[in-house]
Legacy VTK file of the C-alpha trace (Angstrom):
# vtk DataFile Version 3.0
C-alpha trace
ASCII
DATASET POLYDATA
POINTS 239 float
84.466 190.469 151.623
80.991 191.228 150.727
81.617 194.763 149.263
80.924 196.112 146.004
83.195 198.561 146.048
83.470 200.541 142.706
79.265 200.033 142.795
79.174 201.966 146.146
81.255 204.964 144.614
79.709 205.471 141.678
77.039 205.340 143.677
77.742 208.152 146.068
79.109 209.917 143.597
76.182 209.957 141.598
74.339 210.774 144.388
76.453 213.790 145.520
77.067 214.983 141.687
74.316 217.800 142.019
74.951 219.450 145.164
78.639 219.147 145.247
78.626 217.912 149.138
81.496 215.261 147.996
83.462 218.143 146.707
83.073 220.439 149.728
83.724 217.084 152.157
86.909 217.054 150.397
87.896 220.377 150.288
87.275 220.233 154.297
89.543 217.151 154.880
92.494 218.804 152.710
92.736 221.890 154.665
92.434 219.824 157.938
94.939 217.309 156.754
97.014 220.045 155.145
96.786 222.010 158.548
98.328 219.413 160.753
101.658 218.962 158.675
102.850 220.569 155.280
100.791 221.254 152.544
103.228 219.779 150.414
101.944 215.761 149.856
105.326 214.536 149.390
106.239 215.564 152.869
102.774 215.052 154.521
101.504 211.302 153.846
97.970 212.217 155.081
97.541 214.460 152.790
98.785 212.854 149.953
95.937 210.011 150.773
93.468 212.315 151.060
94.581 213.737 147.193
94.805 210.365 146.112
90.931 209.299 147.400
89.909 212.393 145.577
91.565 212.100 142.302
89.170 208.915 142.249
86.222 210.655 142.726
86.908 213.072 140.358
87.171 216.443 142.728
88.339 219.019 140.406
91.688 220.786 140.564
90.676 224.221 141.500
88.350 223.172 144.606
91.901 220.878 145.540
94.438 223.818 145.339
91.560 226.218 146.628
91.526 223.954 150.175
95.734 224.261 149.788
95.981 227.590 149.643
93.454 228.155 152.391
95.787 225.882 154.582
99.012 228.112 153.446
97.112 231.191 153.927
97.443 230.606 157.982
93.554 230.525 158.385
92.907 229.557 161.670
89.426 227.445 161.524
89.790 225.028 163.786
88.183 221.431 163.364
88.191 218.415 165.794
88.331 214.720 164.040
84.843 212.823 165.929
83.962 208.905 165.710
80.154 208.291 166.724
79.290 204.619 166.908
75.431 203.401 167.178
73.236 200.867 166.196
70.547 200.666 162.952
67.619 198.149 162.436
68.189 194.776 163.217
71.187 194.682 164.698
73.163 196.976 161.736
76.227 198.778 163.242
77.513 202.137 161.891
80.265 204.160 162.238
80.243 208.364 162.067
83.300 210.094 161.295
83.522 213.602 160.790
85.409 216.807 161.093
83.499 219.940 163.054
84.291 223.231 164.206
80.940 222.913 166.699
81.338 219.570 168.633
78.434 220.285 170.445
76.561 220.962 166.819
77.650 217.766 165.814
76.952 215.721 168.364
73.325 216.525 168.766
72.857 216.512 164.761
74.164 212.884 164.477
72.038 211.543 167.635
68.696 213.487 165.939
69.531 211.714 162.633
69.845 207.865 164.264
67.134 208.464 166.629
64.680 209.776 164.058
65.409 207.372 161.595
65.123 204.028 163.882
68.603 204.229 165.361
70.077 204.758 168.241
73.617 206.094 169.256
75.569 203.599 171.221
78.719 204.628 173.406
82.503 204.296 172.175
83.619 201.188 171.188
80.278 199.852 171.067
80.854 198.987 167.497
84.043 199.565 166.758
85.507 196.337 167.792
83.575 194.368 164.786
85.447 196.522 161.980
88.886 196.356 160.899
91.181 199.363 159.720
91.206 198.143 155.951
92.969 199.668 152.847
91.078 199.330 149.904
92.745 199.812 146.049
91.089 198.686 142.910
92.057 199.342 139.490
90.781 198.369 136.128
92.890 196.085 133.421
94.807 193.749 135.349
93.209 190.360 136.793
93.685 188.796 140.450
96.534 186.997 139.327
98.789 189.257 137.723
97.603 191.889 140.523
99.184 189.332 143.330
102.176 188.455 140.932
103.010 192.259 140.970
102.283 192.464 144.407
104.761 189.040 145.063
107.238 190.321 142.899
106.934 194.082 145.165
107.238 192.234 148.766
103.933 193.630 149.354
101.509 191.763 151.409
97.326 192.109 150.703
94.694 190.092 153.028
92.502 189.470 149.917
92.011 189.910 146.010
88.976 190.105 144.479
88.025 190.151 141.054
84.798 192.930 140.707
83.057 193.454 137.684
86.112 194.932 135.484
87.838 195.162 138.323
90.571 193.825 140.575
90.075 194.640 144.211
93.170 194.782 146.648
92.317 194.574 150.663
95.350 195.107 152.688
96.826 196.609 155.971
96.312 200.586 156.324
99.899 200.587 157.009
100.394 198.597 153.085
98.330 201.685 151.618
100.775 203.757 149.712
103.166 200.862 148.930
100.056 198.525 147.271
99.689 201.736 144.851
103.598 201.652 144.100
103.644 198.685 143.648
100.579 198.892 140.791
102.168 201.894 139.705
105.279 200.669 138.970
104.187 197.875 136.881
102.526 200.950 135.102
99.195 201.857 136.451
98.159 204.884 136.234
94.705 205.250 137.758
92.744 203.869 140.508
88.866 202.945 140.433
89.260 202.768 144.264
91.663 204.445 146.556
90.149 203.810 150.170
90.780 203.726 153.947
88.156 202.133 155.458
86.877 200.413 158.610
85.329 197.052 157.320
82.855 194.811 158.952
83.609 191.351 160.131
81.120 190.234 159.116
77.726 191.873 156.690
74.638 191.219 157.842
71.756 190.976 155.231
68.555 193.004 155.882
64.622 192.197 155.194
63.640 194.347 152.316
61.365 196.537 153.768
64.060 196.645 156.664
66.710 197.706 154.001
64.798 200.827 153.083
64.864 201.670 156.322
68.279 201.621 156.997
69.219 203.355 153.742
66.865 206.290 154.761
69.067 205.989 158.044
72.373 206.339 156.279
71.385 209.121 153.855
70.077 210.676 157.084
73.008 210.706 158.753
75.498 211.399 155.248
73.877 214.710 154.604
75.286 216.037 157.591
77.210 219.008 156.847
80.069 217.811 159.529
79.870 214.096 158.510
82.959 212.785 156.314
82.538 208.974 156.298
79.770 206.744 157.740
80.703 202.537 157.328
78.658 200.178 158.138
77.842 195.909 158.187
74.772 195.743 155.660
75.160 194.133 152.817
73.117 196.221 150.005
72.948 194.089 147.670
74.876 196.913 145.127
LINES 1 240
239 0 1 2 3 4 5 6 7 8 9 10 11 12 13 14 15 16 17 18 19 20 21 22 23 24 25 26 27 28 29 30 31 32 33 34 35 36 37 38 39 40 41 42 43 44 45 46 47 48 49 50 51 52 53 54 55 56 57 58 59 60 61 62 63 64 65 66 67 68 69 70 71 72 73 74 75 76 77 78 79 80 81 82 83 84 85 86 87 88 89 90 91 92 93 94 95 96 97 98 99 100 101 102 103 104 105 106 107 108 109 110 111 112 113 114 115 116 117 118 119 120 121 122 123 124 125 126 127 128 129 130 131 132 133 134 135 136 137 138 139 140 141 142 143 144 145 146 147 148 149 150 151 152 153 154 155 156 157 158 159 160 161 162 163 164 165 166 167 168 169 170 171 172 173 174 175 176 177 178 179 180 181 182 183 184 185 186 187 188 189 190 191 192 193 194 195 196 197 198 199 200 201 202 203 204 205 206 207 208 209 210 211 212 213 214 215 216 217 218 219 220 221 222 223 224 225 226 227 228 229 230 231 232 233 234 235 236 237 238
């Protein structure tokens, strides 16, 4: 698959540790997510992801029920859900997701960052069409073959394991998300390393070094956007 996965969120969690943006990302997508349905998780499966990627980056309680009660409160901020596709060096695709209450804001923030970091912004579908809808799951203490012996034993299908580090990495359908972590947490798992829903290249691309930097500037560029949630991409880092 090409991904290191529990190296790329320690890594943006690292990088996000002093300013908090993962935390106020988070809180952002709970109220959303909490706004469209109930902000109970057990009858709003949305939300319950979203509390389930954030227990694995480690988003503290109070900034979690803070977003909640916002969402019960009847607030009325009103976000729309954006993709941007466009195009890095050397042929890199990206994907943009994000949540804004300023589409207009947005859009003009996310075409400044590609186009003055040697991108360029491509129109919809553009790029889209060389990722696949992914879940991701990882978890520490089990090895790929008792993870697809529980999986077996569940009736669960997965497209791939991996073995990472300390880690065993799970890809499956989007639609296998919640039932991969049953499955682990019945056999008694308790925590996740990696709890994702992702768009995954087809196929990585590796970059010249000095080409690399480049595109890393691009990405930081574009992830410390206020209004950006997720940005995915077909580089291979090397993490």
């Amino acid at each position: 698959m090409g991904r290191k996965w529990n190296n790329i969120k320690e890594k943006k969690a690292s990088k996000d540790a002093n300013t908090s943006r993962i935390y106020s990302k988070f809180a952002k997508e709970i109220y959303v997510v909490a706004k469209q349905g109930e902000p109970d998780p057990e009858a709003n499966q949305p939300l319950k992801f979203v509390l389930e990627r954030a227990k694995t980056y480690n988003v503290p309680r109070n900034i979690i029920d803070r977003a909640l009660e916002k969402a019960k409160g009847g607030t009325e901020e009103n976000f729309d859900q954006l993709r941007y596709e466009g195009f890095g060096p050397n042929g890199s695709m990206i994907i943009v997701d994000a949540l804004t209450n300023n589409v207009n804001r947005t859009a003009s923030e996310v075409r400044a960052a590609f186009g003055k970091n040697g991108g360029n912004m491509g129109v919809s579908g553009s790029v889209a069409y060389m990722f696949d809808a992914t879940a991701v799951v990882g978890m520490e203490g089990k090895s790929a073959e008792e993870a697809l012996e529980i999986l077996m034993d569940a009736d669960v299908d997965a497209r791939d394991i991996i073995e990472e580090d300390e880690a065993v990495i799970i890809y499956a359908e989007p639609d296998q998300f919640h039932a991969v972590q049953q499955a682990f947490r019945d056999a008694g798992v308790t925590d996740f390393t990696v709890a994702e829903l992702t768009m995954l290249a087809q196929n990585d691309i590796s970059l010249p070094e000095d080409t690399q930097a480049d595109f890393e500037k691009l990405i930081d560029a574009i992830e410390d956007l206020e209004d950006v949630q997720q940005v995915y991409h077909n580089v291979d880092l090397g993490e």
